[in-house]
C-alpha positions in Angstrom: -46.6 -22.1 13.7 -43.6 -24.1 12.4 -43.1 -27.6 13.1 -41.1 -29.4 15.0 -39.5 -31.6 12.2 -39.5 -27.6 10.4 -37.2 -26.1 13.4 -34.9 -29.2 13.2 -34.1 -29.4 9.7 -33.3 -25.2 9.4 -31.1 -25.9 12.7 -28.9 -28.3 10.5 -29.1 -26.2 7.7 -27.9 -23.3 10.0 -25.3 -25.3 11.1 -24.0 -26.3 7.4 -23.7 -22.4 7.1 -21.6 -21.9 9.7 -19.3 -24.4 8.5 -18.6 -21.5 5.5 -17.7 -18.4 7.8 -14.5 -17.2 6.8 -14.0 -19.3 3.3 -17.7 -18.1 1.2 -16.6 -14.4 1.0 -17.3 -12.6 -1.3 -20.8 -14.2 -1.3 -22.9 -15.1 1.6 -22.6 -18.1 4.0 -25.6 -20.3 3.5 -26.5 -24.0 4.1 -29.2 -25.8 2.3 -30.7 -29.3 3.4 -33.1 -31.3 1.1 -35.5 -33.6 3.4 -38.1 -35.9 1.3 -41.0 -38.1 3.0 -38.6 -37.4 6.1 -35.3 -38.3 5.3 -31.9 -36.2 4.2 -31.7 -36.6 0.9 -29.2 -33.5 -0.1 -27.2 -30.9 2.1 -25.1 -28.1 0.7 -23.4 -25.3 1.8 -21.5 -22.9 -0.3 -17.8 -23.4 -0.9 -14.6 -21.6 -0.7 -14.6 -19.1 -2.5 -18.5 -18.5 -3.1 -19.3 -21.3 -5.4 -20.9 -23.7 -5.8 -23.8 -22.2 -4.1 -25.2 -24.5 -1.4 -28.5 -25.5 -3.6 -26.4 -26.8 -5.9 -24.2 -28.5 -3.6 -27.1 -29.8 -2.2 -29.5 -30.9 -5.5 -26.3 -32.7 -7.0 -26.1 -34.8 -3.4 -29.6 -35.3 -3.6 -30.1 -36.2 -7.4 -33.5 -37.4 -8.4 -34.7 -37.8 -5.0 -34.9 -34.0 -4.7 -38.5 -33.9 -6.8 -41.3 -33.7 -4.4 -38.7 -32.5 -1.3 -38.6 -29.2 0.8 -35.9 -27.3 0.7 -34.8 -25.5 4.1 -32.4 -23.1 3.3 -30.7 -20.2 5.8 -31.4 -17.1 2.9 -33.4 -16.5 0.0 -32.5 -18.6 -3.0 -30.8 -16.1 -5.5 -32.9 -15.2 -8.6 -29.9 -13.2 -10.7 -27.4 -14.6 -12.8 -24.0 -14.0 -11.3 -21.1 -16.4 -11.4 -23.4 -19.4 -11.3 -26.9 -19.9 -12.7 -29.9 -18.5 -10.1 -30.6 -21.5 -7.3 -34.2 -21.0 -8.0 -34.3 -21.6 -11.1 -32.1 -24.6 -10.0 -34.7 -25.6 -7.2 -37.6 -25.2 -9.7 -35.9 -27.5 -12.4 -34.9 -30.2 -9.5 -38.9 -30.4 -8.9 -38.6 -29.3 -5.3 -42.0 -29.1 -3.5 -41.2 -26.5 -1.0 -38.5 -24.2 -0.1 -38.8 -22.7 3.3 -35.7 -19.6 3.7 -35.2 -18.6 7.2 -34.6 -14.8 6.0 -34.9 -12.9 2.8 -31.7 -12.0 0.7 -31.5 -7.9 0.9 -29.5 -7.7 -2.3 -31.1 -5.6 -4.4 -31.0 -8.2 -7.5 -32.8 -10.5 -5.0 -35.1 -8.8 -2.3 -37.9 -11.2 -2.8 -37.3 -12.1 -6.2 -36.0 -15.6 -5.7 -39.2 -16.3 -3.4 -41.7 -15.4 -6.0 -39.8 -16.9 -9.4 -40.3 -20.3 -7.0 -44.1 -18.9 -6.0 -45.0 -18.5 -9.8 -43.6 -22.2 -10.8 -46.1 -23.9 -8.4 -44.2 -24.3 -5.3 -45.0 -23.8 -1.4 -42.8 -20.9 0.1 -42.4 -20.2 3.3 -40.3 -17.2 4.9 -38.6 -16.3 8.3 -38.4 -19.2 10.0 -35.6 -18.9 12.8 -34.7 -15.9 11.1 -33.1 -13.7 13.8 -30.2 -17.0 14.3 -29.9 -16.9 10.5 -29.6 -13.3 10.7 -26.7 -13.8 13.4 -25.0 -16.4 11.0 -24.8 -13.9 7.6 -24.5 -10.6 9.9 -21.0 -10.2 7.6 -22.9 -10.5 4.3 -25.9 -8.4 5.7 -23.8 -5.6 7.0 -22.1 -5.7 3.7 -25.1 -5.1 1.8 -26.9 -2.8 3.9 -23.7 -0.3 5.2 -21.3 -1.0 2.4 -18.7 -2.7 4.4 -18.0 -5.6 6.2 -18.8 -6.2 10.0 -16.4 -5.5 12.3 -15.6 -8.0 15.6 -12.9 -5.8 18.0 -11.2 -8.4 20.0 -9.4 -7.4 22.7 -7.5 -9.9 25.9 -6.5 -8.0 28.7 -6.6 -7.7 32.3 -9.7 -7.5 35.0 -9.1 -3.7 34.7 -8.5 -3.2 31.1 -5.1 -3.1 30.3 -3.2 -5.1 27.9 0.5 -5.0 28.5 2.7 -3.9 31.2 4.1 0.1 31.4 7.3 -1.8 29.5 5.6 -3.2 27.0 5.4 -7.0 27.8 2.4 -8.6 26.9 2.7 -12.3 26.7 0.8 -13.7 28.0 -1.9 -12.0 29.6 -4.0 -15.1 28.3 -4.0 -18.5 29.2 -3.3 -21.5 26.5 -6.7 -22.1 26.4 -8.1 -18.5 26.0 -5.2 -17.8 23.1 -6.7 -21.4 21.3 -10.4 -19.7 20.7 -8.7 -16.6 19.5 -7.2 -18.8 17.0 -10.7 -20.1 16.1 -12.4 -17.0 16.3 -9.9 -15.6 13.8 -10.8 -18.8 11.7 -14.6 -17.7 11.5 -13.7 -14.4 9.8 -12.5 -13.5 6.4 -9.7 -11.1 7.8 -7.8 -10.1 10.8 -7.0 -6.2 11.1 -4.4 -5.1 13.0 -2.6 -1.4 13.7 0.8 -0.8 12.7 2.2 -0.4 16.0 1.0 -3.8 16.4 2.8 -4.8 13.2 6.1 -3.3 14.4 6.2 -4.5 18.1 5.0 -8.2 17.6 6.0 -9.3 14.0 3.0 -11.2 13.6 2.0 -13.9 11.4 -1.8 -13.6 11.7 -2.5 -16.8 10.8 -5.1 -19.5 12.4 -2.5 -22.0 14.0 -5.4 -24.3 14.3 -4.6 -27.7 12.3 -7.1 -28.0 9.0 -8.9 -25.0 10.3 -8.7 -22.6 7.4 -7.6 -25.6 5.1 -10.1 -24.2 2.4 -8.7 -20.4 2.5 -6.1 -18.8 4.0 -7.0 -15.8 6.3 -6.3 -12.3 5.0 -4.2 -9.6 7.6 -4.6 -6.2 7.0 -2.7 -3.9 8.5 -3.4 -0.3 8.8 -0.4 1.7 7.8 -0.8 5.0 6.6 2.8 5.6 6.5 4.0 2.2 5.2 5.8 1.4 7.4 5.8 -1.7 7.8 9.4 -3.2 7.0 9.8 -5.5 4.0 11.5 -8.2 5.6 8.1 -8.7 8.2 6.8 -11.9 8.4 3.4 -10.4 6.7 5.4 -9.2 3.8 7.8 -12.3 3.4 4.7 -14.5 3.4 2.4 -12.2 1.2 2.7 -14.5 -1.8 1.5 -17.7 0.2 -1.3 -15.6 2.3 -3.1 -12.6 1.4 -1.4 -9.4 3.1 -3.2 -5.9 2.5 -2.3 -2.7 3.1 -4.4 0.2 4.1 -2.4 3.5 3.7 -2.6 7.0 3.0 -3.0 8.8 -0.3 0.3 9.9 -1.5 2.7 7.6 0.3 5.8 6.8 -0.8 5.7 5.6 -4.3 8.9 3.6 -4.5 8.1 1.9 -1.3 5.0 1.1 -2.5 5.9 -0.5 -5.7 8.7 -2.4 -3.0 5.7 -3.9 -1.4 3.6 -4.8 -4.3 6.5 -6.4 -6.1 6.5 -8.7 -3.0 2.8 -9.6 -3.2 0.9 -7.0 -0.9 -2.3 -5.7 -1.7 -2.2 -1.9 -0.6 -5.1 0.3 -0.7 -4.9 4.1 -0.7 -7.1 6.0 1.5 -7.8 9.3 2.4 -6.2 11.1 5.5 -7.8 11.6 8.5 -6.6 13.6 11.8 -5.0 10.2 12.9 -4.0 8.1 10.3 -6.6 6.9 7.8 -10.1 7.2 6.8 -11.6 4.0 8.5 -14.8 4.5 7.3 -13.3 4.8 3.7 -11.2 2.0 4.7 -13.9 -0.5 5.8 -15.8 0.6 2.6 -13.0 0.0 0.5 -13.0 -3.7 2.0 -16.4 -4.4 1.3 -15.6 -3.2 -2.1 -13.2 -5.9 -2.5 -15.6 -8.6 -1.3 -14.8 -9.0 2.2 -17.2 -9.6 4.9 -16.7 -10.2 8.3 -13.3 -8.9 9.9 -11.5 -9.2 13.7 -9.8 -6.3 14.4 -7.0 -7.6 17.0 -5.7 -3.5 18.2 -3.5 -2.2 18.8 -4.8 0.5 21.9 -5.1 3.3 18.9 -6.9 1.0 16.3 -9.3 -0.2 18.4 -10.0 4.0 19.9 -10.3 4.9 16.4 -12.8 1.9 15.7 -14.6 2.9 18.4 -14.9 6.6 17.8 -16.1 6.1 14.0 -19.0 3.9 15.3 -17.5 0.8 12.7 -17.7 -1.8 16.0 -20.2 -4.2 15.2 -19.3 -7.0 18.4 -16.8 -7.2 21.3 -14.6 -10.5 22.0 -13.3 -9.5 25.0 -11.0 -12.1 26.7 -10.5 -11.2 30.5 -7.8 -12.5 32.7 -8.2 -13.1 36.6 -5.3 -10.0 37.1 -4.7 -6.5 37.2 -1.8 -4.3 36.2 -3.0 -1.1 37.0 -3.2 2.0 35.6 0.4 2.5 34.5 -0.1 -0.7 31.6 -1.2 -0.2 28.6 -4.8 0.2 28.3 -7.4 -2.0 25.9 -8.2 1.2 24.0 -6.8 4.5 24.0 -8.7 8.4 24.6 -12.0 8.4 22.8 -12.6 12.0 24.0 -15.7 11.2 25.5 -16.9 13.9 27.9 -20.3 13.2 28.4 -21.3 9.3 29.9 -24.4 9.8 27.2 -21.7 9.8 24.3 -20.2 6.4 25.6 -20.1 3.2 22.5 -22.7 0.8 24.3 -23.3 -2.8 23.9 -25.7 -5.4 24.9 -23.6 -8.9 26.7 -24.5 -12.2 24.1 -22.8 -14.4 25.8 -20.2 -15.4 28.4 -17.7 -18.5 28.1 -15.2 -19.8 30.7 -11.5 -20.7 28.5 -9.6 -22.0 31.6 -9.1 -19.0 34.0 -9.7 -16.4 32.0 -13.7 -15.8 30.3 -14.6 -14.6 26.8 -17.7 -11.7 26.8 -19.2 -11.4 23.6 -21.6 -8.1 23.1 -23.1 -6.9 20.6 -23.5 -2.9 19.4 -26.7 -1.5 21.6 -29.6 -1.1 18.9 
């Protein structure tokens, strides 16, 4: 059984690592805290960008005082050398007495590795404690390593009955202030925001996190799925593309010199297969793992979030519900899935529920 003064110190260290959702992609978001004879003597967690790894952000805070402490840290030490030198190796040098890792690191250069190199240098290990939260914390970084692509959060704000704009099209704001402010952050706590094209062309969107000193560290990526680039070049996403990242996902074979247009301007476009509508998302979210991300908030439109839905890629909800109803003649939330059977339905299990002035945020999680 874990101690008390155990639970606390992985708590703060699970804490630090939430500070690096959204900036630590492409590597994992983890927070390290060095406690000796009962004191704080070092706390890390890794920076924008991936490095310095939180160990090392930690150790250097901690300096000599770090031999003879117990490291809690939210995953596995890493045992490869990457960008930076293996933490355990790091840990080991530092003299650390213990290292206790809330969950094990299922990169296959890791897997265990990390937990023995500091096993075989004399030191206590100790594994899983508060594991399933730690779990919660890296799901990007675990998804990405287990399913070759990044996790996927749909959020989606619309009314008691599910609909998201009015027959005409008007849509702000379903939301109150309050409810569109914790969009805003829960963008910030994501590497990327996804939206469709038809989003793209009705709203001219910036996608950013209007949150002051939120995403200081890292700007926010927007993707837009686009199979027909369409998107026009004088878009806010594409006038701002040098400043913040803009990709592109489109279809193999689009139009070359339109392509080029966009690129010249700073876009990132990746070329995807074709699917019966639109793009391969599968191949899609794949391809963004490839390029390091790991945690995105897909934003809609109605056909995005369908097509989300129907390829099973719909790791959580965020869905913001107003106190009003439009009916069935507005827009709905998602649109046909072609579901015929209730048994064929996308399930998912209710996390949590938070009040944002009138309107409530549900967050669920995919049905295991």
């Amino acid at each position: 059984m874990a101690m008390a003064a155990d639970t606390a110190h992985m708590q703060a260290a699970l804490g630090l690592a939430r500070r690096g959702l959204g900036v630590s992609w492409p590597n994992p978001n983890v927070g390290c805290v060095l406690v000796r004879e009962g004191r704080v003597v070092g706390r890390g967690v890794t920076a924008s960008g991936g490095r310095p790894h939180a160990e090392t952000v930690a150790l250097a805070m901690a300096g000599d005082r770090a031999r003879g402490a117990t490291a809690y840290v939210t995953l596995e030490p890493c045992s490869h050398h990457g960008g930076t030198p293996p933490c355990a190796d790091a840990l080991i040098a530092a003299g650390v007495a213990r290292v206790v890792a809330a969950q094990r690191d299922p990169d296959p250069r890791v897997n265990g590795a990390g937990l023995k190199r500091l096993a075989a240098a004399g030191i206590e290990v100790a594994e899983g404690l508060l594991g399933a939260e730690a779990e919660e914390v890296t799901a990007g970084f675990l998804s990405r390593v287990r399913k070759g692509r990044p996790a996927l959060t749909l959020k989606l704000a619309s009314t008691l009955d599910g609909r998201i704009a009015t027959h005409g099209g008007e849509s702000r704001w379903i939301t109150g202030a309050e409810a569109r402010r914790a969009a805003h952050a829960l963008r910030g706590r994501h590497d990327a925001v996804l939206i469709g094209i038809g989003t793209a062309l009705a709203d001219n969107p910036e996608l950013t996190c209007r949150i002051s000193a939120y995403r200081a560290a890292r700007p926010l990526v927007r993707i837009v799925a686009d199979s027909g680039l369409r998107l026009p070049l004088t878009a806010k996403l594409v006038a701002t593309a040098h400043e913040t990242p803009t990709w592109i996902l489109h279809r193999e074979g689009a139009d070359p010199i339109r392509a080029a247009a966009l690129e010249k301007l700073g876009v990132r476009l990746f070329a995807l297969p074709s699917a019966s509508i639109g793009i391969d998302l599968p191949a899609a979210l794949a391809a963004l793992g490839a390029a390091g991300l790991t945690a995105i908030l897909a934003e809609g439109g109605a056909g995005l979030a369908a097509g989300l839905l129907r390829a099973d890629l719909v790791d959580r909800l965020a869905w913001f519900h107003a106190p009003a109803l439009l009916g069935a003649d507005g827009w709905p939330a998602a649109a046909a899935l072609g579901i015929t059977e209730l048994a064929a339905m996308p399930r998912f299990r209710r996390v949590r529920s938070l009040p944002f002035g009138e309107d409530v945020l549900t967050e669920l999680a995919r049905a295991r």
